[in-house]
MMTF fields as JSON, N, C-alpha, C and O atoms, coordinates in Angstrom:
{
  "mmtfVersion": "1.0.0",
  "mmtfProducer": "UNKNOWN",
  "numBonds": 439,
  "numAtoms": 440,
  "numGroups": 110,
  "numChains": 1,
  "numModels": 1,
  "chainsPerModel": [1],
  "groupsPerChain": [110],
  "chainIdList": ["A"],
  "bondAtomList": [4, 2, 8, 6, 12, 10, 16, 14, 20, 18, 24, 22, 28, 26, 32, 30, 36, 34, 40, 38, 44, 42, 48, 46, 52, 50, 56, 54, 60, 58, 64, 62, 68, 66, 72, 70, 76, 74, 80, 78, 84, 82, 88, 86, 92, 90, 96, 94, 100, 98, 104, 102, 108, 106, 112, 110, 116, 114, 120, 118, 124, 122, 128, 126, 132, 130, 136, 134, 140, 138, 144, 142, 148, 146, 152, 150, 156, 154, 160, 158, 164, 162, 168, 166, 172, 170, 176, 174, 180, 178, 184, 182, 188, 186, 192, 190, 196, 194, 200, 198, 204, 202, 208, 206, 212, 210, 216, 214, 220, 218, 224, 222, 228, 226, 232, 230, 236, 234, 240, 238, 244, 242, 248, 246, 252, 250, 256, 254, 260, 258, 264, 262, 268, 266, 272, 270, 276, 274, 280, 278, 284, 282, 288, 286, 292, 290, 296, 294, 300, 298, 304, 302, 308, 306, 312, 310, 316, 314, 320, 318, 324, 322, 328, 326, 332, 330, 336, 334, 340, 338, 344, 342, 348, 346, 352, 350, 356, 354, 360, 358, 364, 362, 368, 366, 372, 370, 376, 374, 380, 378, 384, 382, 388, 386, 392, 390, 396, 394, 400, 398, 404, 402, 408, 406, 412, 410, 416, 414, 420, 418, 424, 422, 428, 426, 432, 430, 436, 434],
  "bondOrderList": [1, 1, 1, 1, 1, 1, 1, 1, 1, 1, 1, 1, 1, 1, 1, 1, 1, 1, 1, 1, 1, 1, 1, 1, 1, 1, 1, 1, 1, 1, 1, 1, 1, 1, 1, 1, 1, 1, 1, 1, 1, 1, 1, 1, 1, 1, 1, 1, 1, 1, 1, 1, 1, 1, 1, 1, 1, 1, 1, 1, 1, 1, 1, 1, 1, 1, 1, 1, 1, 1, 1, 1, 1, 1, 1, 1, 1, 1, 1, 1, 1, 1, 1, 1, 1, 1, 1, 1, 1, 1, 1, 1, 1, 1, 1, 1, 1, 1, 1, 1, 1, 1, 1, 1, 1, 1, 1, 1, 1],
  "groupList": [{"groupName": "UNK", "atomNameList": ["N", "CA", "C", "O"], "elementList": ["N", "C", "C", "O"], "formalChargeList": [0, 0, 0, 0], "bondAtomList": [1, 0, 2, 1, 3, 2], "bondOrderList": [1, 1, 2], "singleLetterCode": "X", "chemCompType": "L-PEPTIDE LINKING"}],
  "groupTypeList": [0, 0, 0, 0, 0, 0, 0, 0, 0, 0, 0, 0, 0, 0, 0, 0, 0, 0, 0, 0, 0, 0, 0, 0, 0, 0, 0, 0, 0, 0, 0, 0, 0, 0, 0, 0, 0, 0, 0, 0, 0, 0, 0, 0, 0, 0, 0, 0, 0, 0, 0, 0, 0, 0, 0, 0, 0, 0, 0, 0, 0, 0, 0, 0, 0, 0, 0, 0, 0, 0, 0, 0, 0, 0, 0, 0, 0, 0, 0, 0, 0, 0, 0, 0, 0, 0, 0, 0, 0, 0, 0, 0, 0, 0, 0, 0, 0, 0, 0, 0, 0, 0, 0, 0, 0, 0, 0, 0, 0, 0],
  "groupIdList": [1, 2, 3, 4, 5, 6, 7, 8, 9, 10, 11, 12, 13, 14, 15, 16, 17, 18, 19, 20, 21, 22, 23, 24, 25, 26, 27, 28, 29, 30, 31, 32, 33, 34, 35, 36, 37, 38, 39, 40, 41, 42, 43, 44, 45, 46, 47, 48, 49, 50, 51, 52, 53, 54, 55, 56, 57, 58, 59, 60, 61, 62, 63, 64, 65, 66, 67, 68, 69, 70, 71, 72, 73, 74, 75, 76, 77, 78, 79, 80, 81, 82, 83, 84, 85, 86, 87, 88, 89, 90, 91, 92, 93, 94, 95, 96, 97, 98, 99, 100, 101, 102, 103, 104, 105, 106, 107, 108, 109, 110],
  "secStructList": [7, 7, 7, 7, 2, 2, 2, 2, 2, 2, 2, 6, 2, 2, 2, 2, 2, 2, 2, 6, 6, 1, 1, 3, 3, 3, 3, 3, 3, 3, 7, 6, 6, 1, 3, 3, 3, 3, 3, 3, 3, 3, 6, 6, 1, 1, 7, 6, 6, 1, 2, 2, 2, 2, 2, 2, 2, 2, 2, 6, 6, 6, 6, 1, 6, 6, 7, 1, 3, 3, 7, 7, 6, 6, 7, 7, 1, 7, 2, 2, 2, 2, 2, 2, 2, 2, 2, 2, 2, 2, 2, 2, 2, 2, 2, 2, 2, 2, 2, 7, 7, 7, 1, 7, 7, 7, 1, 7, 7, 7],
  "xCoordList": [5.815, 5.914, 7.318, 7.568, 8.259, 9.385, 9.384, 8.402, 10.274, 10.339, 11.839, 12.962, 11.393, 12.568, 13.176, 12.633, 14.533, 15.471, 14.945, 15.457, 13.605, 13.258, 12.041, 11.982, 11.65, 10.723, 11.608, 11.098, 12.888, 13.364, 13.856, 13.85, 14.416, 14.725, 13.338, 13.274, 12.415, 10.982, 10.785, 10.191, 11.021, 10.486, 11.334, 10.798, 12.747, 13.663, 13.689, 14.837, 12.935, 12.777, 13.26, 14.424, 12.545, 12.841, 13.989, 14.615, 14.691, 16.289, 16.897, 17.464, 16.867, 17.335, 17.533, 18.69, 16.922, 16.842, 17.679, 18.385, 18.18, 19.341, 20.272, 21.067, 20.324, 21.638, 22.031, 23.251, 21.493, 21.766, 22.138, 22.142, 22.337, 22.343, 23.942, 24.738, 24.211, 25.888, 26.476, 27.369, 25.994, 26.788, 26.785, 27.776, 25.529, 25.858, 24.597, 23.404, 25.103, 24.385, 24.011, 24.824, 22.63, 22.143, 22.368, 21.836, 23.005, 23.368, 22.449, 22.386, 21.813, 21.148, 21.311, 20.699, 22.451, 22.663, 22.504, 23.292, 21.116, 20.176, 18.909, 18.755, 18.037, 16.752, 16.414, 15.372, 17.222, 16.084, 15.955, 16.531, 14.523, 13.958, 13.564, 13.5, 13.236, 13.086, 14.004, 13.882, 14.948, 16.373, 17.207, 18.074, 17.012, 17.738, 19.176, 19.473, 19.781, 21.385, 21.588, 21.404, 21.938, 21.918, 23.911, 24.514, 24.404, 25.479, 25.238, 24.613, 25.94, 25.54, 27.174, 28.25, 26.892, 28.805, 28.295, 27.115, 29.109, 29.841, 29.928, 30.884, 29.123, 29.387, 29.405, 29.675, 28.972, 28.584, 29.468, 29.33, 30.704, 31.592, 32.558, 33.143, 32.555, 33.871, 32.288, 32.826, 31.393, 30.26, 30.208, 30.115, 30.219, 29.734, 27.783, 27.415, 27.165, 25.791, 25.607, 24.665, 26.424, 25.981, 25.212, 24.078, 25.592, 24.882, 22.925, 21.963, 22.851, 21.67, 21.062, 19.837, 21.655, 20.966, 20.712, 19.603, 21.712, 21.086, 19.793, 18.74, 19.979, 18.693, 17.572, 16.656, 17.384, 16.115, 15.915, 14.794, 16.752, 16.626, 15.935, 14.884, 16.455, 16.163, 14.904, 14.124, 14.541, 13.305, 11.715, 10.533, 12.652, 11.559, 10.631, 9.42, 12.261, 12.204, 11.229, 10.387, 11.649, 10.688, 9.622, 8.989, 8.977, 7.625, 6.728, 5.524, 7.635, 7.109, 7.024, 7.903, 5.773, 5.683, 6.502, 6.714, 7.073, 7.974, 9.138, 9.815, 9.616, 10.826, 11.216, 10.791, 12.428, 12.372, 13.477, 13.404, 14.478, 15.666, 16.448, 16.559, 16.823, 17.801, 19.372, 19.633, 20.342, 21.144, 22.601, 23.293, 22.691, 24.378, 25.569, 25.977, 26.177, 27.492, 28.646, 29.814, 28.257, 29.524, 29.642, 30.684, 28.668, 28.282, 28.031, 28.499, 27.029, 26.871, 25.955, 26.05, 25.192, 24.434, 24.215, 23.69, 24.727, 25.421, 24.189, 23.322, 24.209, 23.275, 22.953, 21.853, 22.92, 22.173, 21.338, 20.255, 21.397, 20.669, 19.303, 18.137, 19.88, 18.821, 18.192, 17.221, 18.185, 17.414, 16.613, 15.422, 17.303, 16.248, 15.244, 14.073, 15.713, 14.532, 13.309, 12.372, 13.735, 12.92, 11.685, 10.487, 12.578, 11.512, 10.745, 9.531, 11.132, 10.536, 8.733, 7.541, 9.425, 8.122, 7.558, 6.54, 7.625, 6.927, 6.231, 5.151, 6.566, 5.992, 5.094, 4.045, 5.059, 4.429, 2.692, 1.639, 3.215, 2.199, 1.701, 0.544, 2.108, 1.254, -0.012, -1.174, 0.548, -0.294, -1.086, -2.148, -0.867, -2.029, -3.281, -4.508, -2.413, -3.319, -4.269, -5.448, -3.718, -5.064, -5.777, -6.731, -5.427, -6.112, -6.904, -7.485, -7.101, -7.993, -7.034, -7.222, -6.42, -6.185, -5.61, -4.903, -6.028, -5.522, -4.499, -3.851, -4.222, -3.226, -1.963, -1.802, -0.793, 1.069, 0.858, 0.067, 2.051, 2.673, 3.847, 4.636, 4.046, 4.811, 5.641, 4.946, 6.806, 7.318, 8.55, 8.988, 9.35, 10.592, 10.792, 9.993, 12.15, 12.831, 12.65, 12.974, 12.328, 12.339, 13.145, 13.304],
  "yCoordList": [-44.254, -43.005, -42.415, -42.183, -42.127, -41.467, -40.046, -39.305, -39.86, -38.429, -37.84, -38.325, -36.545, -35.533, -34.628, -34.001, -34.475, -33.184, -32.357, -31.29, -32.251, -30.2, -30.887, -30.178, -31.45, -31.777, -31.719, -31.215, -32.261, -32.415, -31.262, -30.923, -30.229, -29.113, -28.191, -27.289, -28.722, -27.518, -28.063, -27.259, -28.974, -29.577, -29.038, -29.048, -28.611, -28.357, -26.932, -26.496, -26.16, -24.622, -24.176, -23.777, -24.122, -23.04, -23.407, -22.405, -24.559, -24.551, -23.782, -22.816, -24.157, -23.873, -21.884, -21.519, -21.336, -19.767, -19.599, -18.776, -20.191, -20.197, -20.098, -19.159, -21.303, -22.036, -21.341, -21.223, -20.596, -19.426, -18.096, -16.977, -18.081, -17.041, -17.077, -16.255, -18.381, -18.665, -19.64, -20.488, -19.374, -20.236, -21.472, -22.035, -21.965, -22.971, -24.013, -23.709, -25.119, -25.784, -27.292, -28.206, -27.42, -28.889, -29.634, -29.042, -30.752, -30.945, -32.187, -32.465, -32.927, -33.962, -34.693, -34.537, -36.048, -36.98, -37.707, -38.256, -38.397, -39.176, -39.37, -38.8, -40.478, -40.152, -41.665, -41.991, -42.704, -44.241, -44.291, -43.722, -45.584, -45.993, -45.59, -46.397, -43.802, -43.452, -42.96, -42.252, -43.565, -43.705, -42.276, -42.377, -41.151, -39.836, -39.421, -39.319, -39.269, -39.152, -37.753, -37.209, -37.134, -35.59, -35.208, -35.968, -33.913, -33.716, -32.082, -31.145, -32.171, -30.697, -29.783, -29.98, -28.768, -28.236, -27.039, -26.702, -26.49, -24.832, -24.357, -24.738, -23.567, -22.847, -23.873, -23.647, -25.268, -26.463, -27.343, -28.433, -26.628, -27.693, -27.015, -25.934, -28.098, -27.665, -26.641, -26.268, -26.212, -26.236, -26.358, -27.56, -26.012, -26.71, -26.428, -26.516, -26.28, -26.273, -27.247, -27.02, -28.044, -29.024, -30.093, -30.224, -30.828, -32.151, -31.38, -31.967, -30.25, -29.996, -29.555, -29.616, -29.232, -28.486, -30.245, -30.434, -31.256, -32.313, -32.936, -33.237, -33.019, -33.39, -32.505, -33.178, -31.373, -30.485, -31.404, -31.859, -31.57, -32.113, -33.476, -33.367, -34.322, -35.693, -35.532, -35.848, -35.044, -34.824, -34.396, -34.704, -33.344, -32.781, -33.855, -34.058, -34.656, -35.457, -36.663, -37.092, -37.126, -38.724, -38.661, -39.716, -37.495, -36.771, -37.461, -37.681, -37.627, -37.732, -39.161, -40.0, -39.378, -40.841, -41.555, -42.766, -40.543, -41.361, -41.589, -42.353, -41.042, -41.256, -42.429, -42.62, -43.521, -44.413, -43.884, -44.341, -42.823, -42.828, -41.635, -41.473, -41.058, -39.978, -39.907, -39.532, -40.295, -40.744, -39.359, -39.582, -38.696, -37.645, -38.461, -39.198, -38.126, -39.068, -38.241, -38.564, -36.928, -36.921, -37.277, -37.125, -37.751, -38.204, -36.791, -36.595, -36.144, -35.128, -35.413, -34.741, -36.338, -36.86, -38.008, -38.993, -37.854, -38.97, -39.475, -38.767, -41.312, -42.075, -41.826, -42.365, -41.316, -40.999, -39.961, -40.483, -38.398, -38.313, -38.661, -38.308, -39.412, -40.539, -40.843, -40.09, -41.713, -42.401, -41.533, -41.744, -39.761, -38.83, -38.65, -38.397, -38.782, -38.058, -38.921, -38.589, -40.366, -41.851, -41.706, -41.915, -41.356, -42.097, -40.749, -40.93, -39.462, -38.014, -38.248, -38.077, -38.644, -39.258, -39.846, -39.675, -40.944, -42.435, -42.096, -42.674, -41.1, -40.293, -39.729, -40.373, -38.301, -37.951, -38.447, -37.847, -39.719, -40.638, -41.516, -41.891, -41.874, -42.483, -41.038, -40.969, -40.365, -38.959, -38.628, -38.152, -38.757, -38.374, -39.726, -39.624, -40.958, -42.013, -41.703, -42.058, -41.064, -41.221, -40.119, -40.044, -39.299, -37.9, -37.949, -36.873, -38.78, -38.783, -37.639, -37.772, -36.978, -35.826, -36.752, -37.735, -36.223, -36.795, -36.14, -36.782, -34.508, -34.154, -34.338, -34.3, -34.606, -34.182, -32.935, -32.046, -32.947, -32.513, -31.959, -32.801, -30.282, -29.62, -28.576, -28.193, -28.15, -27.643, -28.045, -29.07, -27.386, -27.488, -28.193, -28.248, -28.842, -29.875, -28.971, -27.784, -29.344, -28.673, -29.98, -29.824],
  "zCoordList": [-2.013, -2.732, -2.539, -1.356, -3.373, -3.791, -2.968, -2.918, -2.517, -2.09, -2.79, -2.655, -3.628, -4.002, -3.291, -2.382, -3.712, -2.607, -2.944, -2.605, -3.814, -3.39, -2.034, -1.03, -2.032, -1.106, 0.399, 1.399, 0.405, 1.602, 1.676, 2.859, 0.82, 1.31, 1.818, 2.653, 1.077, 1.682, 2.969, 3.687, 3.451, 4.213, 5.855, 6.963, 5.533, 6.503, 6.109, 6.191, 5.76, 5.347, 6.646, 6.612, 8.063, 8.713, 9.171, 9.519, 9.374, 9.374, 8.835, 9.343, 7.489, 5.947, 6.623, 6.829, 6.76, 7.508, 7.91, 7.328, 9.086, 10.086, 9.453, 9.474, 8.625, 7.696, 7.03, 7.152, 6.12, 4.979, 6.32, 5.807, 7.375, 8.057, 8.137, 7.685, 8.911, 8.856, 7.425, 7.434, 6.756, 5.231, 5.778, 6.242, 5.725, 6.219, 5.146, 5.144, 4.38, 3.348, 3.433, 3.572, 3.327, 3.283, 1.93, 0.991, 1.6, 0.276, 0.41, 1.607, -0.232, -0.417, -1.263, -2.319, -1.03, -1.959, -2.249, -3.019, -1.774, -2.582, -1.401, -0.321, -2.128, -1.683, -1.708, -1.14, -2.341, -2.788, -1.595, -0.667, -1.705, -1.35, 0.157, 1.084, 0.277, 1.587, 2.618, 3.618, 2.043, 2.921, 2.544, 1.675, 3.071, 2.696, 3.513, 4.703, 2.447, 2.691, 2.563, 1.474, 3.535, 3.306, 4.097, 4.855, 3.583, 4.187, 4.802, 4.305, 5.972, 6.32, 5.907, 6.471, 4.753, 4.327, 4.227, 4.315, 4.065, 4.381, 5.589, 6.264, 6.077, 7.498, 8.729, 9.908, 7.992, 9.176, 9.492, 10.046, 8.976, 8.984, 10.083, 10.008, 11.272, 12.414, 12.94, 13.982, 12.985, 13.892, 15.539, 15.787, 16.091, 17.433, 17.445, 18.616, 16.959, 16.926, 15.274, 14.516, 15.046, 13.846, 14.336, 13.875, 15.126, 15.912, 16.008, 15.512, 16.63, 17.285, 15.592, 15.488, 14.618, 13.733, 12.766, 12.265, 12.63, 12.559, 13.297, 12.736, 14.16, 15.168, 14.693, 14.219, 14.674, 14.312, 12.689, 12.464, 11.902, 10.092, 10.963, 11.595, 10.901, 11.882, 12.012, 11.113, 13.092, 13.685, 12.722, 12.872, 11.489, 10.621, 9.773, 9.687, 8.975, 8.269, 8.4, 7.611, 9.792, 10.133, 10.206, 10.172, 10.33, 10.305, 8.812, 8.688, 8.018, 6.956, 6.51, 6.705, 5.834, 5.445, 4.509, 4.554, 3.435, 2.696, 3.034, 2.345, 4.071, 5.167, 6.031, 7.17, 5.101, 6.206, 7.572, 8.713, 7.104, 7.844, 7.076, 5.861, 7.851, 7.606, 8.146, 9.289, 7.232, 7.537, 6.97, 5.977, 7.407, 7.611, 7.654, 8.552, 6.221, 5.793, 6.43, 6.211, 7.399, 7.832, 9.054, 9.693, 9.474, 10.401, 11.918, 13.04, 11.002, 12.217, 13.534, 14.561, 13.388, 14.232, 14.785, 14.266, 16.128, 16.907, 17.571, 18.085, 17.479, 17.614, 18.532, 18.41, 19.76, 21.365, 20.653, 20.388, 20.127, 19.627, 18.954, 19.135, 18.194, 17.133, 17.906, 17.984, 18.705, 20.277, 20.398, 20.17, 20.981, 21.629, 20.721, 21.005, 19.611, 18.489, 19.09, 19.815, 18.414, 17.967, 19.692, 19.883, 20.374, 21.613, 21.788, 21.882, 21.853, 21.437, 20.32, 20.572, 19.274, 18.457, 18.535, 17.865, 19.293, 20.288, 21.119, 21.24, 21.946, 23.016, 22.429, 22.425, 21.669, 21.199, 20.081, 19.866, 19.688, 18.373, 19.856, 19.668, 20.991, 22.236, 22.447, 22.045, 22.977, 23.546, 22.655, 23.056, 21.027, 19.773, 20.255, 20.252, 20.644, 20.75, 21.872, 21.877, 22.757, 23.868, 24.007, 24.781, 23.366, 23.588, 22.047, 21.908, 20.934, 20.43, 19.168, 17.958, 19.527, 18.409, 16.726, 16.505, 16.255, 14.692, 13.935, 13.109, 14.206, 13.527, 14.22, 15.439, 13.037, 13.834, 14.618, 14.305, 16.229, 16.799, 15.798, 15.371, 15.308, 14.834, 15.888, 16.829, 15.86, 16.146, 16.573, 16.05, 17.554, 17.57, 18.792, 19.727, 18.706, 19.348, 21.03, 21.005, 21.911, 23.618, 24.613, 25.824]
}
């Protein structure tokens, strides 16, 4: 199933809050095959809280089934990161496994 940039922007809404707080804009430049290419510009550029506001997008995104990978062409999100996310969600989809629970773990990156 196809996923659209209004979907990925609803989807990073309570970011999106912040972002519009410091001019700061998610641009989304494409979407095939799962694979979402997003840029973080205006207030996010020269950032020192860009990396962490990638990671929160990252994190939202993989959540989702039509999501193979979320990939920042300016490269705001540095692969150790990526790692934290990936094993963060691993952790988390183990602990759904043994505790029986069926719904996603929502909320924010700790």
């Amino acid at each position: 199933m196809a996923i659209s940039a209004e979907e990925i922007l609803a989807e990073i809404g309570p970011v999106q809050e912040v972002l519009d707080a410091h001019d700061g804009v998610v641009t989304v430049i494409d979407t095939a095959d799962g694979n979402i290419m997003l840029s973080l510009d205006g207030g996010c550029n020269g950032c020192s809280s860009t990396p962490m506001t990638a990671m929160q997008i990252f994190y939202s995104l993989m959540k989702l089934d039509a999501v193979n990978d979320v990939i920042f062409v300016n490269g705001e999100l540095p692969e150790y990161m990526r790692d934290f996310i990936k094993k963060k969600m691993e952790k988390e989809a183990a602990e759904n496994l043994t505790s029986g629970d069926d719904h996603e773990p929502r909320g924010e990156i700790v």
